[in-house]
C-alpha positions as CSV (number, residue, x, y, z in Angstrom):
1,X,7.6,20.2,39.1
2,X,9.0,18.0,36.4
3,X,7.6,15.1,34.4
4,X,9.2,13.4,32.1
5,X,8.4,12.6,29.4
6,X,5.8,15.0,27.6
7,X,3.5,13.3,26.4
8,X,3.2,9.4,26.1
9,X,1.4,8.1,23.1
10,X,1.2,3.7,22.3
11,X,-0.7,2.4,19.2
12,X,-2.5,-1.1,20.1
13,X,-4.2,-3.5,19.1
14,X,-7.7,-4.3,21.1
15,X,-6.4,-6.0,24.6
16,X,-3.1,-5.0,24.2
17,X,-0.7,-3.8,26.7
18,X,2.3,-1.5,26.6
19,X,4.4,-1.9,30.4
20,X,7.3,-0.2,28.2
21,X,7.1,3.3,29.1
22,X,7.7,5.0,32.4
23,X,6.8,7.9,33.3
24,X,8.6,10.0,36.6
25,X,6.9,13.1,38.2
26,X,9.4,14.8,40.4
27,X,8.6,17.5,43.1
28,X,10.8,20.2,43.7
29,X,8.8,22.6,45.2
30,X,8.6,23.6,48.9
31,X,4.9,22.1,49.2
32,X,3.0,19.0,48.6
33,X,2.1,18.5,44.9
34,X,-1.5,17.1,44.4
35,X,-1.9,16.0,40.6
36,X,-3.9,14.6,38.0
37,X,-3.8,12.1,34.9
38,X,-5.9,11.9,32.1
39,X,-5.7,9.3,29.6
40,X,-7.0,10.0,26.1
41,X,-8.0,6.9,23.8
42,X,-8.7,6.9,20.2
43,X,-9.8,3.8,18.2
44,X,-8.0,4.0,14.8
45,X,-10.2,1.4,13.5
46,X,-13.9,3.9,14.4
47,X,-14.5,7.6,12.8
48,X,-17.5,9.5,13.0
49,X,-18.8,7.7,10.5
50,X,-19.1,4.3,11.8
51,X,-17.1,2.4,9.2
52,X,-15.8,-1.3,9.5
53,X,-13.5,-2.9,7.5
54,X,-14.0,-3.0,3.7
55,X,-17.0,-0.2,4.1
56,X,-17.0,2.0,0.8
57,X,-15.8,5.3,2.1
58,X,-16.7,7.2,-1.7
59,X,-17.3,6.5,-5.2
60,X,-15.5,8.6,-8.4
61,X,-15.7,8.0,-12.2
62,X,-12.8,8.2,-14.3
63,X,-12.1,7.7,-18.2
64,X,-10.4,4.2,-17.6
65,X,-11.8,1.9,-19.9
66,X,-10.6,-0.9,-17.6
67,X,-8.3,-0.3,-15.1
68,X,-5.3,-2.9,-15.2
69,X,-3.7,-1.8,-11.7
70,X,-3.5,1.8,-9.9
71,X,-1.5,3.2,-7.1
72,X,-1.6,6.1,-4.4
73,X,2.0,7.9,-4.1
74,X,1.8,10.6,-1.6
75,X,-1.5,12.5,-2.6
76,X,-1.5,11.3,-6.3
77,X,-3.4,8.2,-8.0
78,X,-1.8,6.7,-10.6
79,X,-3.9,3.8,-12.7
80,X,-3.3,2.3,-16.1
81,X,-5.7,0.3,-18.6
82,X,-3.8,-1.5,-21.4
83,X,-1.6,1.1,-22.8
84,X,-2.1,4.4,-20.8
85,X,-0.8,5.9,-17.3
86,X,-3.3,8.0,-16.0
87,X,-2.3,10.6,-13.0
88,X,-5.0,12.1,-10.8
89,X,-5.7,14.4,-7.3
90,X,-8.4,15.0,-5.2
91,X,-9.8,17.9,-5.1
92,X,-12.4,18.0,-1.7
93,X,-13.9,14.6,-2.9
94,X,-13.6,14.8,-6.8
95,X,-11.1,13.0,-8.2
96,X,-9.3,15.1,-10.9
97,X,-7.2,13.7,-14.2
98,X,-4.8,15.7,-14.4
99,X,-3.0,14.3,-17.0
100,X,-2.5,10.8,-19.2
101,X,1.0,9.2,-20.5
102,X,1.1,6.9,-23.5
103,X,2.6,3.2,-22.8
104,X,4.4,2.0,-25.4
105,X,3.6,-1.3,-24.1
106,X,0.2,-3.6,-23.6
107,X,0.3,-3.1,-19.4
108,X,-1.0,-5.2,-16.1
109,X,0.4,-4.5,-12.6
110,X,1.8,-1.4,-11.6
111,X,3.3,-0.7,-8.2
112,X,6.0,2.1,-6.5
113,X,8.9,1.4,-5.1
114,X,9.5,5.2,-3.6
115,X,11.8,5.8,-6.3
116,X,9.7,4.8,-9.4
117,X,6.7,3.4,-11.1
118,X,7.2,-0.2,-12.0
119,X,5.0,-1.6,-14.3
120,X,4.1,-4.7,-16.2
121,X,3.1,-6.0,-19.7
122,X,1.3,-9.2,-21.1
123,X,4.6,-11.1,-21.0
124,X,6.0,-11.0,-17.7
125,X,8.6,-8.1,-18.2
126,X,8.6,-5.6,-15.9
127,X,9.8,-1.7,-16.2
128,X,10.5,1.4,-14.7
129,X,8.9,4.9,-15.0
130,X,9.1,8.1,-13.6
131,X,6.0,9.8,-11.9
132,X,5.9,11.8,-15.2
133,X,5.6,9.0,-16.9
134,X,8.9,8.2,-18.7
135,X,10.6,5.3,-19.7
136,X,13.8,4.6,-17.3
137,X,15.0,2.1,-19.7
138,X,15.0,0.1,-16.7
139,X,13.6,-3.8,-16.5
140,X,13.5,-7.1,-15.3
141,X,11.8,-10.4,-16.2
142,X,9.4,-11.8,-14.1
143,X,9.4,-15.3,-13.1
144,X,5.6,-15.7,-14.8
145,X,5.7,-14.9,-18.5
146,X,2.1,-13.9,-18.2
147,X,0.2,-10.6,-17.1
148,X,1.5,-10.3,-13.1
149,X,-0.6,-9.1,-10.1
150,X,2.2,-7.2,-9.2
151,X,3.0,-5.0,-5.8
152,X,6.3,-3.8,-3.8
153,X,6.6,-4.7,0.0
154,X,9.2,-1.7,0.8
155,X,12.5,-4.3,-0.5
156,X,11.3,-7.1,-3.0
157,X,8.3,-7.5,-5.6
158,X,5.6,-9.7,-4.9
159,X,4.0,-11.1,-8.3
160,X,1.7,-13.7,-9.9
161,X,-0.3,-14.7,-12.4
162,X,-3.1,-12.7,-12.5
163,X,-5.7,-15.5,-14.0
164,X,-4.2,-18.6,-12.7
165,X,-5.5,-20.6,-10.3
166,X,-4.5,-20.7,-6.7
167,X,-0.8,-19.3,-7.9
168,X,1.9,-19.3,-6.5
169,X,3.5,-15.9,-4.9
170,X,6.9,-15.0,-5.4
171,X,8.8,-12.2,-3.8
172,X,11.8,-11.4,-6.2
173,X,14.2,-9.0,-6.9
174,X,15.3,-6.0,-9.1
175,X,16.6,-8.5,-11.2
176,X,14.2,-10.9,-11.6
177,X,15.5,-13.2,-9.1
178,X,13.2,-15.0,-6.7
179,X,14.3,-15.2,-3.4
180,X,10.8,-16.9,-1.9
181,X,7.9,-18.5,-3.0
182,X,4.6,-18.9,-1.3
183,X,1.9,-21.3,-1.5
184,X,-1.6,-20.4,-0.6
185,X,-5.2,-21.4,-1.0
186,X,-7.7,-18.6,-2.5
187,X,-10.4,-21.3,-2.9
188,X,-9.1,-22.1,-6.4
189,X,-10.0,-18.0,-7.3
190,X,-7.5,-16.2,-9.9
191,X,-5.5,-13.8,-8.0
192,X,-6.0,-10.3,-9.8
193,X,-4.6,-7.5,-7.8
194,X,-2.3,-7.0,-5.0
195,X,-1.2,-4.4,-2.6
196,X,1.2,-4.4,0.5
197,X,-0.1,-2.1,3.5
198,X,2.9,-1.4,5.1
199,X,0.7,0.5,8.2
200,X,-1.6,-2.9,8.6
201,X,-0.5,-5.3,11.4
202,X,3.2,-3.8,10.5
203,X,2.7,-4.7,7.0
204,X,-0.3,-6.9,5.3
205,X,-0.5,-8.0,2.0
206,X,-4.3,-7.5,0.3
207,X,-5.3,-9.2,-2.6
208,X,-8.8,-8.8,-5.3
209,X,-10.0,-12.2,-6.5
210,X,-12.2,-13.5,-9.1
């Protein structure tokens, strides 16, 4: 007996339908082959749990006195308030600080770009760090000379102003350079936060608002 292939696997959305896989069973045997199929499905959107969208899954206290942007890298948060990088684990469900970097500058936004920590200051300019938390001597201007909501979509930036209303979005470039802009109604909220979710809808953008 021979199938191929071993085994089939489809991620969908709810009423969705995959016709692009095939799969052949062949019988090579001197008798008749009598077979079975079963079909496992698993909802990635349900745990035991019961959680829907937006659902608090824990809580954790840290020493921030305001956080000013954070991002996950790997199994490692990284958060800022105005002029320090904190870096911290999970350990079981307690988040651990494991250790805190000095900025040299007054900070907003920070993002990863799978290569460094980009982060911005009060005046639009935007640099580079390592995940230990040293200056690359790496920037670039942003387009708003203000504090920038400020996330990486796996090949541009995506930035703002973080307290104006209803901003526009632009998606720019290591240099500065903006190569879109985008126009959208947030019910005239200021636009604090964002973060692309590459594994969402293959790749969403979520933002926090006033």
């Amino acid at each position: 007996v021979s199938v191929d292939p071993d085994p089939l696997s489809a991620d969908l959305l709810s009423g969705g339908v995959d016709t692009s896989q095939v799969i052949t069973i062949s019988n090579f045997g001197g008798s008749n082959l009598n077979w079975n199929l079963n079909i496992e499905f698993m909802d990635s959107t349900d745990d035991s749990s019961g959680r829907g969208l937006g659902d608090i899954i824990s809580s954790h206290y840290t020493n921030l006195y305001e956080s000013r942007g954070m991002v996950w890298v790997e199994n490692t948060l990284y958060a800022i308030d105005s002029y320090n990088l904190y870096k911290g684990t999970f350990s079981d469900t307690t988040l651990m600080l494991d250790t805190t970097y000095y900025l040299n500058n007054y900070s907003y936004g920070i993002t990863y770009d799978g290569e460094y920590l980009w982060i911005g200051n009060n005046g639009g300019q935007i640099r580079a760090y390592s995940l230990d938390g040293v200056d690359q001597n790496i920037s670039f201007q942003s387009p708003v000379y203000d504090e920038n909501s400020l996330t990486f979509d796996g090949e541009y930036f995506i930035v703002n102003d973080f307290s104006q209303n209803n901003p526009p979005m632009y998606r720019i470039d290591y240099d500065g350079n903006v190569v879109s802009t985008y126009y959208m109604n947030f019910n005239r909220n200021d636009l604090y936060q964002s973060v692309w979710v590459e594994d969402h809808n293959d790749g969403s953008l979520w933002t926090v608002t006033q």
